[in-house]
N, C-alpha and C positions, 0 to 999 in steps of 0.2 A: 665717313667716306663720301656720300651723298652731297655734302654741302664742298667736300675738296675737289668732287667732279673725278672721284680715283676710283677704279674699277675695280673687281677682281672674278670672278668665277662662281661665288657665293652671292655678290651684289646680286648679279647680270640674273641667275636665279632664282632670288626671290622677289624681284620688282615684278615679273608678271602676275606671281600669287597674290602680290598686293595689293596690284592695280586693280585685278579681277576682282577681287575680294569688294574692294571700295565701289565697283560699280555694279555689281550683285546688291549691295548693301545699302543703296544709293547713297554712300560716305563722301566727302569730300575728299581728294586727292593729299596727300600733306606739303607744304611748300616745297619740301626738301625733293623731295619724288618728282614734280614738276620741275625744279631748277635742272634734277639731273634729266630728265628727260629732254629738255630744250637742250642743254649742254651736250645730250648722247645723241641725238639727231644731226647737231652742228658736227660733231665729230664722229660719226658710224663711219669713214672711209678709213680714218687714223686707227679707230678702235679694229677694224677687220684686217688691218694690213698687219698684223702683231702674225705670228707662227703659230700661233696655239688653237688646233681645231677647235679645240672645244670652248673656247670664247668665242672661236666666230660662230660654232652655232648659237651661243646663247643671245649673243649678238644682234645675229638674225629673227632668232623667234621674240625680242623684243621690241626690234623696229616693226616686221608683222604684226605685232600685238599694238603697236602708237600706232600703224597706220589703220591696222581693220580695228581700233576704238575710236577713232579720230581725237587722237590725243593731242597732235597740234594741225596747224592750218595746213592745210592740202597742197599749198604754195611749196609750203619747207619741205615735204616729202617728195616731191612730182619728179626729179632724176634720182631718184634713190633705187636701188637696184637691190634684189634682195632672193637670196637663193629659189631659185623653182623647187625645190621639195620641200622648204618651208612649212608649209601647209601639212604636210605629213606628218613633221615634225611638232606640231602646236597643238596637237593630244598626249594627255597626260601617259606618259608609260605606260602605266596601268590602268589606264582607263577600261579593260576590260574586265578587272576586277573589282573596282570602284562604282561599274554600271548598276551592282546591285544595292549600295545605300542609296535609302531615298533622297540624302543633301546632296549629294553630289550628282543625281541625275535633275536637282531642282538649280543646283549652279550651272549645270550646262545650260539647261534652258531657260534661265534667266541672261546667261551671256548671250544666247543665240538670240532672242528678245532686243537682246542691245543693239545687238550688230546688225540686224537685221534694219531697226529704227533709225539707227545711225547712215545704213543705205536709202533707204526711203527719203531721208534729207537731204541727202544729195545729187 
């Protein structure tokens, strides 16, 4: 699906876990993940214009997640418009139940580390 540039509700998904994944892990992105990300920036207006809430939210907390990792250049995002509660939305469900394993309070702040570096650059 990733190399068709085809979407669906399960993609939209798990690209965040796996982007996050890779830069917790400091892994390299895989080509596939990068094509569709260029391809999903080029087309976020086409992908949110579809009727189905729940693609646009995933939608949404994907471009959130390219824009606060700075996944691609600052250029391609600058009129990109993207929900105000976003942000709310970009903690895990159950992150209040997750708070208690040690790995998953060591990915938060390992993301937070990122994003924080990643502001500082710019």
């Amino acid at each position: 699906m990733l190399i068709n540039k085809k979407y669906n509700l399960d993609l939209l998904s798990s690209l965040v876990p796996m982007i996050e994944h890779n830069l917790v892990h400091n892994e390299k992105q895989l080509i596939q993940v990068n094509q569709f990300i260029n391809w999903f920036v080029d087309n976020y207006e086409q992908v949110k214009s579809l009727n189905d809430i729940t693609i646009k939210i995933k939608a949404d907390k994907l471009m959130y997640k390219i824009i606060l990792y700075n996944l691609v250049s600052k250029e391609r995002t600058l009129k990109i418009k993207i929900s105000s509660n976003i942000k709310k939305l970009s903690k895990h469900p159950l992150n209040n139940i997750y708070i208690e394993f040690d790995g998953y309070i060591k990915k938060q702040s390992s993301l937070e580390t990122i994003k924080n570096s990643i502001a500082m650059k710019i």
